[in-house]
N, C-alpha and C positions, 0 to 999 in steps of 0.2 A: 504493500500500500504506500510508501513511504518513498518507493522508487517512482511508482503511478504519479503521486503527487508532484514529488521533485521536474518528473518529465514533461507534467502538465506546466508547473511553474517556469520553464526553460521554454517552452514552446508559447507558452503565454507575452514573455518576454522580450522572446526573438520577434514576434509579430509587431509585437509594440514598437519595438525600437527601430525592425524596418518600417513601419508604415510613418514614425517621426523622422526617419532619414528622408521616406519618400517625398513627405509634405515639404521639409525642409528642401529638399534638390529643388522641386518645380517652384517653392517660392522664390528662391534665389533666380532660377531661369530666365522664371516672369520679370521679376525685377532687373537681369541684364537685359532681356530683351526691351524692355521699355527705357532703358537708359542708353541705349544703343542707338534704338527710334530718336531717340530726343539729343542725341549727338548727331547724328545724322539731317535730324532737321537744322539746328543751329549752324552747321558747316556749309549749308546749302545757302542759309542766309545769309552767313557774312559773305561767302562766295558771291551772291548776290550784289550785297552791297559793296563791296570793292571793285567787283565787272563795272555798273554804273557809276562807279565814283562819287557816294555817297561821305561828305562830310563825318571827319571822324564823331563832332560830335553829335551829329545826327545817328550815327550808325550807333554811340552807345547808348543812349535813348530807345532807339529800335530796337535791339538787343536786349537793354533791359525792360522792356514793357513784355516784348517775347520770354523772359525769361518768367516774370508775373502772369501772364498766362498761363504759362504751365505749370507755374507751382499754383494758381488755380484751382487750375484743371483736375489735379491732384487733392487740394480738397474737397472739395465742391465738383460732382457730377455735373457738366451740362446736359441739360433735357433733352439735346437733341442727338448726346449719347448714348441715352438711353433705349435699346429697341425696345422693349417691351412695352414702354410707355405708347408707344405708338398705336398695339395693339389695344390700349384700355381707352373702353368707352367714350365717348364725347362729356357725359354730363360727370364722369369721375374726375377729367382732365379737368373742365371748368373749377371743381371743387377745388382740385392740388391749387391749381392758381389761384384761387381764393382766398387760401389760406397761407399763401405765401404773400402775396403780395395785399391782401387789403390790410393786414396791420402798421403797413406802412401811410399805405393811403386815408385812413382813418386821423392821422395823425393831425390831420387839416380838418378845422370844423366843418366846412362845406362834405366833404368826403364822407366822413362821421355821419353828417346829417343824412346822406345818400343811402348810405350800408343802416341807418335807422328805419327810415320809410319805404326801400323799395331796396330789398335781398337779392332779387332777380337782377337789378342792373345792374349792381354792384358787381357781382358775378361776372357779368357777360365785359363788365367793364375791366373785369383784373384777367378775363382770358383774351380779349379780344383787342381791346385800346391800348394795353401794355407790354411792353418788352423791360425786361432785365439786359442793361448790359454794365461793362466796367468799365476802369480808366484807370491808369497809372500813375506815379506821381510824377508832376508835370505836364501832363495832360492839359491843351487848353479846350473846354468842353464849349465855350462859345465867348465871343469878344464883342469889344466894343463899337455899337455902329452895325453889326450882323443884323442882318434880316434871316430869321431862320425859313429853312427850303422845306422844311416841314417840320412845324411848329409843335415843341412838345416842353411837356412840364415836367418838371426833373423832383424825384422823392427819391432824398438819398437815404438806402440800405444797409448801407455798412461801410466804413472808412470813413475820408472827409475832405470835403471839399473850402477851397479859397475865393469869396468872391471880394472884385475890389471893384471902386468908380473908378477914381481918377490916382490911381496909385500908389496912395498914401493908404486909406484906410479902408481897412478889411475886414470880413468878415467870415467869420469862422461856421462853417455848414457841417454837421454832423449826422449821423443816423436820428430819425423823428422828423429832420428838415425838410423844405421843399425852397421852390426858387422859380420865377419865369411862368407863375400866375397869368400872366397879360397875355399869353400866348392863347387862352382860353377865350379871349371878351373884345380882340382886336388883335392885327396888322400890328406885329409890334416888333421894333429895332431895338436891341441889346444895348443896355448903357452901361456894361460891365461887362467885367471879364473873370467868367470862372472857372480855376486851374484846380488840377487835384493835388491835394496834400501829400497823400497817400493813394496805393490801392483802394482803389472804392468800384462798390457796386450801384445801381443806380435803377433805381425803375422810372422808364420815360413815357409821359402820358400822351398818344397823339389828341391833338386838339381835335380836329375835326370827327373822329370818330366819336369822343368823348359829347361831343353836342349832338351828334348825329343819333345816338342812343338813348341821349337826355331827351330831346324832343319826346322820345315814343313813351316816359313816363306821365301817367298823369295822377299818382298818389307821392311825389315828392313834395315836399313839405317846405321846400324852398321854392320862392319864386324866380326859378334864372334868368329870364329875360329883363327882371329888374333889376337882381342880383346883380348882373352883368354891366346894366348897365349903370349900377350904381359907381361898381369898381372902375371904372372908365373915367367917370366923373370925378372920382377922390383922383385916379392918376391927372386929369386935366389938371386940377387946381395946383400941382405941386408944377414950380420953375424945373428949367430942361437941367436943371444941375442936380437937383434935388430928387429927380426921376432917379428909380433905381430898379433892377429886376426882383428883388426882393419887396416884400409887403408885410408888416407886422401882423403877428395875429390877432392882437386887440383891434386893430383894424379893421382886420378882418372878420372878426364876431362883431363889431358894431353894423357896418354894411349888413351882415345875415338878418340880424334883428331888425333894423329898417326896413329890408327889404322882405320880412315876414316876421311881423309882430306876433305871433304866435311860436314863433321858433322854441326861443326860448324854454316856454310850459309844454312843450307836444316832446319836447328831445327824452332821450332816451339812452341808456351802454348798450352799446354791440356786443355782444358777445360770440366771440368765433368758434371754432371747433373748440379750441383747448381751454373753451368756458373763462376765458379772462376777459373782463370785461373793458371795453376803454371807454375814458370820458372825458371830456371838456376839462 
């Protein structure tokens, strides 16, 4: 019995310790072959940028923003790496993006106030009107005097953004923030210029789709057409110096309450999947 055991114990052992060699070999594998890939692509790039005579310091910038990609990439899946996601349903997709991206959008009382009265738009708003993307640091995401080629609203995700007027004085954008308001309510030129601090992620609202889906509610609880064009009107009153792409948010709760006296007493928390609620 004693030898049965022992033999059981040795065969127990041998198995364990090939199938930890085995798991061990193909991690490492996987690991040179992806680091291989990714020297492989970097050699093609600088090859790249030396053929066209790319500025050295342009080419470290390009270099280092490729190299923040892929450390990225590495933590953060992109979705359109994902096959399977492809195969899951339309109305489960809307959900993922719902849940990713409205805790940012909420962050803004008007958004708040959207994701309180009409669930459906909201939704169709965070799979539909938004894209996620990033920027590195240095990154200029838009300057001064731009007329954007298609106008979108910027809710920054994670990292941090720099915006400035006129050189001197700046403003520091973090995750919760947003920026570039006006692209929503008017034809609007950038009187700023905003660079990234850091890696940062950024979810970008297009305008046009965003009104085009607003029109089709009619249990929003704000009035946009006045809303809008309240905010238009506080931008007229301020001098071309004093115009900025940025909007305070007390500002901006005073316009929602003029522009719907009832706001106020009808609002309500959102609460998302993960039951946390947000509020004013």
């Amino acid at each position: 019995v004693e030898r049965q055991f022992a033999c059981f114990t040795l065969l127990v052992g041998f198995f364990s310790v090939t199938i930890f060699v085995s798991n061990m070999t193909s991690s490492l594998t996987r690991l040179h072959i992806l680091t291989g890939h990714q020297s492989v692509q970097l050699r093609s790039l600088r090859k790249f940028l030396f053929h066209n005579s790319i500025s050295g310091t342009l080419s470290a910038r390009i270099q280092n923003n490729a190299l923040d990609a892929l450390r990225s990439q590495q933590q953060r899946v992109p979705e359109d790496d994902v096959e399977l996601l492809k195969l899951v349903s339309e109305p489960l997709r809307i959900e993922i993006h719902f849940e990713i991206i409205s805790p940012h959008l909420v962050q803004h009382p008007l958004f708040q106030s959207v994701a309180n009265t009409d669930l459906m738009l909201m939704r169709q708003l965070c799979h539909l009107a938004v894209q996620v993307g990033s920027a590195s640091e240095g990154d200029v995401l838009f300057s001064r005097g731009e007329v954007p080629h298609v106008p979108k609203m910027l809710f920054i995700m994670e990292g941090s953004l720099e915006y400035s007027t006129d050189g001197d004085f700046y403003s520091h954008l973090e995750s919760g923030s947003w920026i570039s308001e006006h692209v929503l309510w008017a034809e609007w030129v950038h009187h700023g210029v905003l660079t990234a601090s850091n890696h940062a992620s950024i979810a970008f609202l297009d305008a046009e789709i965003f009104i085009g889906y607003a029109k089709t509610s009619s249990i929003l609880e704000i009035d946009l057409p006045k809303y809008g064009a309240l905010f238009i009107e506080h931008v007229n009153k301020l001098s071309y110096f004093q115009r900025s792409d940025l909007v305070d948010q007390e500002d901006t709760i005073k316009l929602l309450r003029t522009s719907s006296p009832d706001w106020k007493t009808k609002r309500r928390p959102l609460r998302g999947m993960t039951g946390n609620p947000f509020y004013l």
